[in-house]
C-alpha positions in Angstrom: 36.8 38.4 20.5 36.9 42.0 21.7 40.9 41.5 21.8 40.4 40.5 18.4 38.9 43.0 17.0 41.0 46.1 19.0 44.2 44.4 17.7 42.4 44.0 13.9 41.0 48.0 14.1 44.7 49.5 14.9 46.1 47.1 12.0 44.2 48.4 9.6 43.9 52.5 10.8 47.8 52.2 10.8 48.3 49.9 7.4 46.0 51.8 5.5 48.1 54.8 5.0 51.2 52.9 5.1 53.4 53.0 2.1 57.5 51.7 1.8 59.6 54.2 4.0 61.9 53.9 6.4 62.1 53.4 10.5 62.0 50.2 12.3 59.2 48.2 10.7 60.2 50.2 7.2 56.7 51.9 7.0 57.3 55.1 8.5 56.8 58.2 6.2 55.4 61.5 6.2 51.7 61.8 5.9 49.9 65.1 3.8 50.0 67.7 6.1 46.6 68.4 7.6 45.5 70.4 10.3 42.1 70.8 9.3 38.9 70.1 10.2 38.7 67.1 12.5 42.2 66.7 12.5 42.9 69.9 13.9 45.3 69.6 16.5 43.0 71.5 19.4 40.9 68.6 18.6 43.6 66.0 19.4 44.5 67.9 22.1 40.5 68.2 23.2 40.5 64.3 23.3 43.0 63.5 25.1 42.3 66.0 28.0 38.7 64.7 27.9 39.8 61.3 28.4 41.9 61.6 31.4 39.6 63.8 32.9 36.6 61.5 32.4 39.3 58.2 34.2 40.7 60.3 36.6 37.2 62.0 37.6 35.0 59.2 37.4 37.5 57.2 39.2 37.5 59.8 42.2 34.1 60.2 42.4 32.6 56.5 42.3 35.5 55.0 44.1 35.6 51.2 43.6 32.1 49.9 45.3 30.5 49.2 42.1 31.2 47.3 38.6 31.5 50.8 36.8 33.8 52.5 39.6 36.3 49.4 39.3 36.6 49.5 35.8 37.2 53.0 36.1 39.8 52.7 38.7 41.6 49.4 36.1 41.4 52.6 33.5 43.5 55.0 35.8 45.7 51.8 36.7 46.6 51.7 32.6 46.8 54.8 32.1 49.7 55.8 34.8 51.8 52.7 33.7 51.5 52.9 30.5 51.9 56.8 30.1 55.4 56.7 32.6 56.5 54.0 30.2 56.0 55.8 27.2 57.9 58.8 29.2 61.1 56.7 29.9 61.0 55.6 26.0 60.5 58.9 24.2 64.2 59.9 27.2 65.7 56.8 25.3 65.1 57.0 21.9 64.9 60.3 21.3 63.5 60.3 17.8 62.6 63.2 15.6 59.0 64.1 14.8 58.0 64.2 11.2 57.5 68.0 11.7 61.4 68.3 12.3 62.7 66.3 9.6 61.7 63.7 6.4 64.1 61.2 7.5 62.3 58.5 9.9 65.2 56.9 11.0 66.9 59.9 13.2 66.6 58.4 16.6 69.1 59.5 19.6 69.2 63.0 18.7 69.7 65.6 21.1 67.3 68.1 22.1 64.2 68.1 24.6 61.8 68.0 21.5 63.4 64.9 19.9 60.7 62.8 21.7 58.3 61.5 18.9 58.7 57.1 20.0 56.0 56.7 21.1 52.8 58.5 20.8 52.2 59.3 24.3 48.8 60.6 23.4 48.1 57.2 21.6 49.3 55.3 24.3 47.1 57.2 27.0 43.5 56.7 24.7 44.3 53.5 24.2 45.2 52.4 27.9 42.2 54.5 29.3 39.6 52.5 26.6 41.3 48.9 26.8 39.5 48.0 30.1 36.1 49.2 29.1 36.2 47.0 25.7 37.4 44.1 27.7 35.3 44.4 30.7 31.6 45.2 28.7 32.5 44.4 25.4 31.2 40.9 25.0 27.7 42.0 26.5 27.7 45.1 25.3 29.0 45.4 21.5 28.5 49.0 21.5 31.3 49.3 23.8 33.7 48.3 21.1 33.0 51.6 19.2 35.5 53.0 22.0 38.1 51.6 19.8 38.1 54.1 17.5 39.3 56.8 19.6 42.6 55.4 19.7 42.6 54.8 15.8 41.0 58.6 15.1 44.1 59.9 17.4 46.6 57.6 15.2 45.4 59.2 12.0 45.1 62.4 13.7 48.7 62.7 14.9 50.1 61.4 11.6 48.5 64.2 9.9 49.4 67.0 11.7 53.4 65.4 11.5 53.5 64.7 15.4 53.9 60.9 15.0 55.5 58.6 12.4 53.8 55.3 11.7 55.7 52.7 14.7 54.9 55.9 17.0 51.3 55.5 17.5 51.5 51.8 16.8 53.6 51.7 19.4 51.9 54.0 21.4 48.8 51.3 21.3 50.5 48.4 22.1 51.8 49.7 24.7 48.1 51.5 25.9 46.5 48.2 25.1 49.1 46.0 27.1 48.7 47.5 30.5 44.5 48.0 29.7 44.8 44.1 29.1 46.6 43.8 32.4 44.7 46.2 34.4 42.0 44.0 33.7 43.1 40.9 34.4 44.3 41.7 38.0 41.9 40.9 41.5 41.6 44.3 42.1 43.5 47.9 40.9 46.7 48.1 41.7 46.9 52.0 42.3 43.8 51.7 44.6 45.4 49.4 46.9 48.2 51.8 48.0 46.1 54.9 48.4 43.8 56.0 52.0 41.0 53.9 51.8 38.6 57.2 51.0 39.9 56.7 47.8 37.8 53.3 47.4 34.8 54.8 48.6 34.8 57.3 46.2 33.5 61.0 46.8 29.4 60.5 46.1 29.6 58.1 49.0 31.3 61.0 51.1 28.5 63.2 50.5 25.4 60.6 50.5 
């Protein structure tokens, strides 16, 4: 159910503002420019660092001895993969942002800033997120509300011309993927390789 509903929320954020144009899926197309208001990109840019910092943090400081402190540490699991995935795809494809130019389908061009497919910001709010929703979701419905960060930061980088339309759908999929996987594995993956301090979490250093 909570898969459900993730996969129906992006769907709809993303089809919503879709129109015929051009790209892979032949949605992509520029958005009206606005960098306004909640779509300001320090806000985007506000998000984002909040949610790492809040994974990474949490994560450091609870370690992995209660139900919280795991979920957390599945969270930092998702967001790695999925963010050094997104990294190697944007070197690939190399497309141009909607800022650069009004043509969707110019992928392979040279230049560092050619780097729009996918949305890494996308992908990182929607891998940190993932594991909550699946993990407390069902018993706490509230939880689910954490999808719309992911689908705020869609609209938001459309807006300001950061992202065409497959960007931050792709940027989800791939967040959501490796939040789905984090969560289905016996224990975090990251954790497992590190000192074993690093399961303890700080607090208990300092109890």
């Amino acid at each position: 159910m909570a898969l459900r509903t993730w996969a129906c929320l992006l769907a709809l954020t993303v089809s919503a503002s879709a129109t015929a144009g051009g790209g892979p899926l032949g949605i992509d197309h520029r958005l009206h420019y606005d960098n306004s208001g909640i779509w300001k990109r320090s806000n985007q840019k506000i998000l984002a660092g909040a949610t790492a910092v809040t994974v990474f943090g949490g994560a450091l400081l609870l370690g992995d001895n209660d139900d919280f402190g795991d979920t957390l540490w599945r969270s930092v699991d998702s967001v790695v993969l999925a963010s050094a995935t997104t990294d190697v795809l944007k070197l690939g494809f190399r497309r141009q942002r909607p800022s650069e130019t009004d043509d969707p389908d110019k992928f392979f061009s040279s230049g560092k800033k050619n780097n729009s497919f996918p949305s890494g910001e996308v992908t990182l709010i929607s891998a940190a997120v993932t594991p909550f929703i699946v993990r407390y979701g069902e018993d706490h419905p509230m939880v689910y509300a954490l999808a719309l960060l992911p689908a705020y930061d869609m609209v938001a980088r459309m807006k300001t011309r950061g992202h065409w339309q497959t960007d931050v759908l792709a940027g989800a999929a791939i967040g959501t993927g490796f939040g789905i996987w984090a969560s289905r594995r016996n224990s975090p993956f990251i954790l497992s390789v590190l000192p074993g301090g690093f399961k303890v979490g700080f607090i208990k250093h300092f109890d």
